[in-house]
VOMAR-902423 format. One record per atom (N, C-alpha, C): x, y, z; residue in three letters. Coordinates in steps of 0.2 Angstrom, whole numbers, padded with zeros to 4 digits, always signed. Atoms other than C-alpha are relative to their C-alpha. Example, Ala and Ser with C-alpha at 12.3 -4.5 7.8 and 13.67 -1.06 7.14 Angstrom:
VOMAR-902423
+0004-0006+0000ALA;+0062-0022+0039ALA;+0004+0006+0000ALA;-0004-0006-0001SER;+0068-0005+0036SER;-0004+0005+0003SER;
//
This chain:
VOMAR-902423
+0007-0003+0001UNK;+0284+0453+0607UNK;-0001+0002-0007UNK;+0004-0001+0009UNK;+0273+0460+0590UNK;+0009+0006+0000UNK;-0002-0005+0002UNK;+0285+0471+0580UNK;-0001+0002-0005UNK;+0003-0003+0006UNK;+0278+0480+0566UNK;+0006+0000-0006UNK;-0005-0002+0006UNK;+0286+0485+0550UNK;+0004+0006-0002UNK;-0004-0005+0000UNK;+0291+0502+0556UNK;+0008-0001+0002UNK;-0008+0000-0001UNK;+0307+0494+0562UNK;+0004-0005-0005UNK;-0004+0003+0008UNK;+0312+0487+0542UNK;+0000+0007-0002UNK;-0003-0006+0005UNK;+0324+0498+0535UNK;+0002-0002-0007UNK;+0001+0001+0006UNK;+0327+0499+0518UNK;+0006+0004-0003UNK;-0004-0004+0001UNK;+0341+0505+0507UNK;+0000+0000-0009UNK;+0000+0001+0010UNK;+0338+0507+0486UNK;+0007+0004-0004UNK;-0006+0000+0003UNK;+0354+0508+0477UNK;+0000-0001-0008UNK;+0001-0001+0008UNK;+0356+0516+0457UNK;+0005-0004-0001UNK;-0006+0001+0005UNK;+0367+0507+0446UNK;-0002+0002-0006UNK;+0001-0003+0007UNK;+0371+0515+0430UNK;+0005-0004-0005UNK;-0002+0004+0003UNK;+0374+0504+0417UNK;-0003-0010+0001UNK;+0002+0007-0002UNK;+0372+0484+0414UNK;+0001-0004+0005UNK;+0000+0006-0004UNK;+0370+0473+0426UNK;+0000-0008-0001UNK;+0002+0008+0001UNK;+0374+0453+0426UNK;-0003-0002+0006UNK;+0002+0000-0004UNK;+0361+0448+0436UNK;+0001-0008+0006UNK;-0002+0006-0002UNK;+0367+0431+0439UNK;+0007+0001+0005UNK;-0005+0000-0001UNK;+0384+0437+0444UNK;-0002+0005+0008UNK;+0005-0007-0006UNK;+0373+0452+0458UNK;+0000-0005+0006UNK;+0002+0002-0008UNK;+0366+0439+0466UNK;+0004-0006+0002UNK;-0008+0004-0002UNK;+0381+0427+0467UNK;+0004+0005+0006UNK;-0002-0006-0005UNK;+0390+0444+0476UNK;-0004+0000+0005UNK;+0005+0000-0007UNK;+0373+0446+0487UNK;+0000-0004+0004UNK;+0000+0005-0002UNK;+0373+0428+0493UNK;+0007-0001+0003UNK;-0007-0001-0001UNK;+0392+0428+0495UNK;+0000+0005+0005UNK;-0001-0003-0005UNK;+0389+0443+0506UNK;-0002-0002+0009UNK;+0002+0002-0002UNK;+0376+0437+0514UNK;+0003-0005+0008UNK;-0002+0003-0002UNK;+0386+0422+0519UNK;+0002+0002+0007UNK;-0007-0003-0005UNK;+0402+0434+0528UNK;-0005+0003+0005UNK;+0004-0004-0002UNK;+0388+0444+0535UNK;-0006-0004+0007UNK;+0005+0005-0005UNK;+0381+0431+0551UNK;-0005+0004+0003UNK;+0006-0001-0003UNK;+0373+0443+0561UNK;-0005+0003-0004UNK;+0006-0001+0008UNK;+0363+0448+0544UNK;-0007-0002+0002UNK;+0005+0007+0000UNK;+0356+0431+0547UNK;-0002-0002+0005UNK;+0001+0003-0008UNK;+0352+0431+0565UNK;-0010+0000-0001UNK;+0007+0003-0002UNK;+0334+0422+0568UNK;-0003+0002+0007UNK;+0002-0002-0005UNK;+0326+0427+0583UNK;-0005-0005+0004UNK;+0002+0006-0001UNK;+0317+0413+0594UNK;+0000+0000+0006UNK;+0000+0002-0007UNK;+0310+0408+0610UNK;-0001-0006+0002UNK;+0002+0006-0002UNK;+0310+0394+0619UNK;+0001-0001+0009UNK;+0005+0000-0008UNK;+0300+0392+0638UNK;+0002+0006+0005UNK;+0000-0008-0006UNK;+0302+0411+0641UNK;+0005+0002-0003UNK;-0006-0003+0000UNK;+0319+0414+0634UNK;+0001-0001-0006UNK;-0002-0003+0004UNK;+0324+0424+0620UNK;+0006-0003-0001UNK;-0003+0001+0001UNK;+0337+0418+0611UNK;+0001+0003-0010UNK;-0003-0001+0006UNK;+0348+0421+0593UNK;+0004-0004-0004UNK;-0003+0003+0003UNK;+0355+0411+0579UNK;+0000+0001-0007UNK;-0002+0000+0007UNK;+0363+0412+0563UNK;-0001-0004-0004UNK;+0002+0003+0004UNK;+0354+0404+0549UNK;+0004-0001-0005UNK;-0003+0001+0005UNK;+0361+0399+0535UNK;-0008+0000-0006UNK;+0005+0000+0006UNK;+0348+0404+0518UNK;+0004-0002-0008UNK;-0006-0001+0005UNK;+0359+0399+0505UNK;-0006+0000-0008UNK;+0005+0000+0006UNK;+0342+0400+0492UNK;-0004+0005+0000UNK;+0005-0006-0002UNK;+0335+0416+0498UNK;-0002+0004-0008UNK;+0003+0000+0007UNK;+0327+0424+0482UNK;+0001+0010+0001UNK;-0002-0005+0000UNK;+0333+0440+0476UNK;-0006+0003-0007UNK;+0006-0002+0005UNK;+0318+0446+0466UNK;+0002+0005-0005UNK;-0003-0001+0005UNK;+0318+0453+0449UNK;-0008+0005-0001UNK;+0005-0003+0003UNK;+0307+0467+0442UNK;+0001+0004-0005UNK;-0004-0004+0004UNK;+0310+0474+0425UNK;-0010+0004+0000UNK;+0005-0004-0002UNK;+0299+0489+0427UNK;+0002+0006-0008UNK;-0003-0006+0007UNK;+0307+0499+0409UNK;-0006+0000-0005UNK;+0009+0000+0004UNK;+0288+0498+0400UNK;-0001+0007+0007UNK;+0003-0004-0002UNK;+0285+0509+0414UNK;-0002+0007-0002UNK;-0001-0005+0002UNK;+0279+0524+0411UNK;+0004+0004+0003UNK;-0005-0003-0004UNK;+0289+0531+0427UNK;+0001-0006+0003UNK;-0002+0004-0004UNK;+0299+0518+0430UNK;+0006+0000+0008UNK;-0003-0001-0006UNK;+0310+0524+0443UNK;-0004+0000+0006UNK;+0003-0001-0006UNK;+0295+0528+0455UNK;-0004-0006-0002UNK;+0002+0009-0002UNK;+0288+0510+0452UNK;+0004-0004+0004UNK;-0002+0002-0004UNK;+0301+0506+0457UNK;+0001-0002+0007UNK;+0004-0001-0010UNK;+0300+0514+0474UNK;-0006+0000+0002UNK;+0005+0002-0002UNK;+0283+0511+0475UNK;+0001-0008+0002UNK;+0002+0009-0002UNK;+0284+0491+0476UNK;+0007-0001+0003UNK;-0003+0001-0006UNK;+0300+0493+0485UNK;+0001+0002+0007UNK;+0003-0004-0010UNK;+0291+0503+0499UNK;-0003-0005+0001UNK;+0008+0006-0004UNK;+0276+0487+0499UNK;+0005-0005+0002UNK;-0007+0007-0001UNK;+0295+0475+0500UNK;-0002+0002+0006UNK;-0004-0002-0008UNK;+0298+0486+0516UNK;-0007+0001+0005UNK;+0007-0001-0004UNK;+0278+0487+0522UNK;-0002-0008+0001UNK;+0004+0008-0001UNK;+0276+0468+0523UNK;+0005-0005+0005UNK;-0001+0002-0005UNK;+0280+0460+0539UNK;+0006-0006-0003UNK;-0006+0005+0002UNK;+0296+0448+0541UNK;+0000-0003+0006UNK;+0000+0004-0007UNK;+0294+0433+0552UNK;+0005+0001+0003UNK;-0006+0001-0005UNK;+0305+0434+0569UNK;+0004-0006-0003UNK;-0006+0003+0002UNK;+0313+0418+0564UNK;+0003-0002-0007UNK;-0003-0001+0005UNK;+0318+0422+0549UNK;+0000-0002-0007UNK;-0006-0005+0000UNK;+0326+0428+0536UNK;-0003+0006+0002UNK;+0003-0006-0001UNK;+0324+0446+0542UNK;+0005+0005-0006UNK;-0005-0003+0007UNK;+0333+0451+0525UNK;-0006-0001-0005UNK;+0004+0001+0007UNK;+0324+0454+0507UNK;+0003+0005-0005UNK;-0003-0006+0007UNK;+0333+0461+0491UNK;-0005-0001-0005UNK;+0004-0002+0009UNK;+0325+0465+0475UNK;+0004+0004-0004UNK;-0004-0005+0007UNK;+0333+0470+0458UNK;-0006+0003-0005UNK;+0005-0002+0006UNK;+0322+0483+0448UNK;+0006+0003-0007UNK;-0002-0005+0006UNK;+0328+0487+0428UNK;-0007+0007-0002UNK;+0004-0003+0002UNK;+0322+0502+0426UNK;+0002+0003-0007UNK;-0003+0000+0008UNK;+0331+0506+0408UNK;+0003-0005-0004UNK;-0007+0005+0002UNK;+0342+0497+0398UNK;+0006-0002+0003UNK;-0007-0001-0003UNK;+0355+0502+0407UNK;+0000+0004+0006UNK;+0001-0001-0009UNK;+0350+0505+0424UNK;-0004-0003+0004UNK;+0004+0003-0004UNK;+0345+0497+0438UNK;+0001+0004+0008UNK;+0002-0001-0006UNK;+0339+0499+0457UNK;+0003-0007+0003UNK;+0000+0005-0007UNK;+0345+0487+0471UNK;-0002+0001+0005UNK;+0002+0002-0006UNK;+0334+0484+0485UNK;+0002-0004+0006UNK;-0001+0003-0004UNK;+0339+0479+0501UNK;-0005+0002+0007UNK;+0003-0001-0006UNK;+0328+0477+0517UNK;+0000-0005+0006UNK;+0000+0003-0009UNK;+0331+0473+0536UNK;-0004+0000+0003UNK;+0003-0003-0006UNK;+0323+0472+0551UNK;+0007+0003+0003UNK;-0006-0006-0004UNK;+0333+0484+0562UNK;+0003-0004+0006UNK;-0001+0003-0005UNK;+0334+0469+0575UNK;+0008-0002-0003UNK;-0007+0002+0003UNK;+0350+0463+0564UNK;+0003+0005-0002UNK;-0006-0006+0005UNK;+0357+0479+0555UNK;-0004+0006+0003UNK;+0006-0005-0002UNK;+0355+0497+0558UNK;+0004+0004-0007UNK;-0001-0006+0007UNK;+0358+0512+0544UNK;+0008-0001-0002UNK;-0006-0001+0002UNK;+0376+0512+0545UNK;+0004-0007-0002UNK;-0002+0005+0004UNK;+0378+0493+0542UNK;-0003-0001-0005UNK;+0002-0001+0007UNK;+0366+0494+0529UNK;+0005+0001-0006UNK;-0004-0004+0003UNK;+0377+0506+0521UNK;+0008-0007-0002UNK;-0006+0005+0000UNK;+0393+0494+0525UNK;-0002-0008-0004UNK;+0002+0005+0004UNK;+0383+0479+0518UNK;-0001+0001-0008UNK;+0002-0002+0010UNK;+0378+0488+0499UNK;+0008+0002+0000UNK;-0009-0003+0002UNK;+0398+0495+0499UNK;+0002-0009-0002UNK;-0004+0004-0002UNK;+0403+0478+0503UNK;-0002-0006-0007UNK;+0002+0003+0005UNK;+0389+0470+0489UNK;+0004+0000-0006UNK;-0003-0003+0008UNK;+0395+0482+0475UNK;+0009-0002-0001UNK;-0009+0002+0003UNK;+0416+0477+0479UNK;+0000-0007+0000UNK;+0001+0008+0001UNK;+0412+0459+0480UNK;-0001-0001-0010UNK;+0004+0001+0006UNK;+0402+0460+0462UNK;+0003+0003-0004UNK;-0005-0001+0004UNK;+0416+0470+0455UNK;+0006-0004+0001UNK;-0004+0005-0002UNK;+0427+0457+0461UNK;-0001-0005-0005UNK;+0004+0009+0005UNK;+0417+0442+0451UNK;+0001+0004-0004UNK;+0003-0003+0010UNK;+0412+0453+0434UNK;+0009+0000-0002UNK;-0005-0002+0005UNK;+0431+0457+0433UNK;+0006-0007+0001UNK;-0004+0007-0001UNK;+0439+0439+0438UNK;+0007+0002+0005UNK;-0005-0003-0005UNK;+0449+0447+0453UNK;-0001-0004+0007UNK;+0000+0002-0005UNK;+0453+0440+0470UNK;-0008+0004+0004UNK;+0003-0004-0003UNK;+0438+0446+0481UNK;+0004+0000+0008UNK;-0003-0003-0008UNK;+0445+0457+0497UNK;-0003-0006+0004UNK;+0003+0004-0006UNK;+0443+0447+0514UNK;-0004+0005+0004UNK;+0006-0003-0003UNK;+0429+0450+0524UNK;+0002+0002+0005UNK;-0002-0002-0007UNK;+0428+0462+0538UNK;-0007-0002+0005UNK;+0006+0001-0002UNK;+0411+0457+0544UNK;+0003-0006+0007UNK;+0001+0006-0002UNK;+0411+0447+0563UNK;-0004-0004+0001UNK;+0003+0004-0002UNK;+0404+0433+0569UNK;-0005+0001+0003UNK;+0003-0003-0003UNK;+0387+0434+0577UNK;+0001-0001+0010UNK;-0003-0001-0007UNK;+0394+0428+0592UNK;+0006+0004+0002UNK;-0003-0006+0002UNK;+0407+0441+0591UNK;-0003+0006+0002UNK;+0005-0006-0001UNK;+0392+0455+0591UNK;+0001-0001+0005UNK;+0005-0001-0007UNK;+0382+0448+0606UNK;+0008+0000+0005UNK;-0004+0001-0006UNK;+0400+0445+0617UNK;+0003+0009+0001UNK;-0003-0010+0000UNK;+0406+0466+0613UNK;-0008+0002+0003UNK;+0004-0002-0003UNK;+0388+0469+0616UNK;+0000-0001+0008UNK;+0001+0000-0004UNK;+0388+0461+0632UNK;+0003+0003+0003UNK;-0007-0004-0004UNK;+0404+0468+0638UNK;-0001+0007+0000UNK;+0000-0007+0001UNK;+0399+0485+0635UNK;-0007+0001+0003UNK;+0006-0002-0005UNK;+0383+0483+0644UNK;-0001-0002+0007UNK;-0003+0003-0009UNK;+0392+0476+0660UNK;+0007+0006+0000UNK;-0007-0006-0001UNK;+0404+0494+0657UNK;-0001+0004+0004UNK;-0001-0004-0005UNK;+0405+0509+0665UNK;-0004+0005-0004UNK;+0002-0002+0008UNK;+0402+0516+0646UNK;-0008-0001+0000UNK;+0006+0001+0002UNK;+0386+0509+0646UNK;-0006+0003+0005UNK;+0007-0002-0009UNK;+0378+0515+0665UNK;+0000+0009-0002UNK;+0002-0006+0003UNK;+0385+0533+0658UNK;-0004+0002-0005UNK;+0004-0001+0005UNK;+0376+0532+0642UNK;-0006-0001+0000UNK;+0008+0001-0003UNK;+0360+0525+0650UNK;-0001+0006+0002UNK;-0001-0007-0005UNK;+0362+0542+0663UNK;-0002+0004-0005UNK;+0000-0007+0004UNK;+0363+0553+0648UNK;-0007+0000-0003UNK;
//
């Protein structure tokens, strides 16, 4: 069906200090990858709703140096509220980052979902997972193994949990 833009969440993230912006979105992309149901496209075909893991491996991590501003902090959040007010095709990506400078030596990362593939608390686990990656790369370290599963993984725990007992309770409540 339509879904607005009320169900794109959004999560802006300070860094204090330089940023290599090549080495960010190398991490983002990188995360993106481990991250399938991130990348789930949403799709019909003759009535029937289905799901699949895209592969973007060119997705664009937009760049705004907003440090002329006069307040550049809330420039920032100004054009990364209009990121998270502008609709995001069902089949995809339903993902959008953005990097604002807003010092010298500070910056904003923007990330924005639709909530049909993340909710607040993987948000959170995605930007954790962005910043140990990208500390990984900048310092020439193994990067940790991913915890993120499979999208088929999600919907098979999903299904089983809505074929439970767990799930007829929690409907009840």
């Amino acid at each position: 069906g339509q879904s607005g833009t009320e169900w794109q969440l959004g999560v802006l993230v300070r860094f204090d200090g330089e940023i290599d912006r090549a080495l960010l979105e190398r991490a983002i992309r990188h995360v993106m990858q481990e991250a399938e149901p991130a990348r789930a496209a949403i799709f019909e075909v003759d009535g029937q709703v289905y799901q699949k893991a895209i592969d973007y491996p060119d997705f664009e991590v937009a760049f705004h140096d907003v440090s002329e501003s006069r307040h550049p902090v809330q420039e920032a959040r100004a054009i990364a509220s209009s990121i998270q007010r502008t609709p995001m095709p069902a089949d995809g990506p339903l993902f959008k980052f953005a990097l604002f400078q807003t010092w010298a030596d500070e910056f904003y990362l923007f990330g924005c979902f639709h909530h049909i593939v993340i909710d607040g608390t993987g948000i959170t686990l995605l930007a954790h997972r962005i910043a140990t990656v990208y500390a990984a790369i900048a310092s020439d370290a193994p990067v940790p193994p991913a915890f993120f599963g499979s999208l088929h993984d999600l919907v098979r725990c999903e299904l089983e949990y809505e074929a439970s007992t767990d799930y007829l309770e929690d409907e009840a409540y």
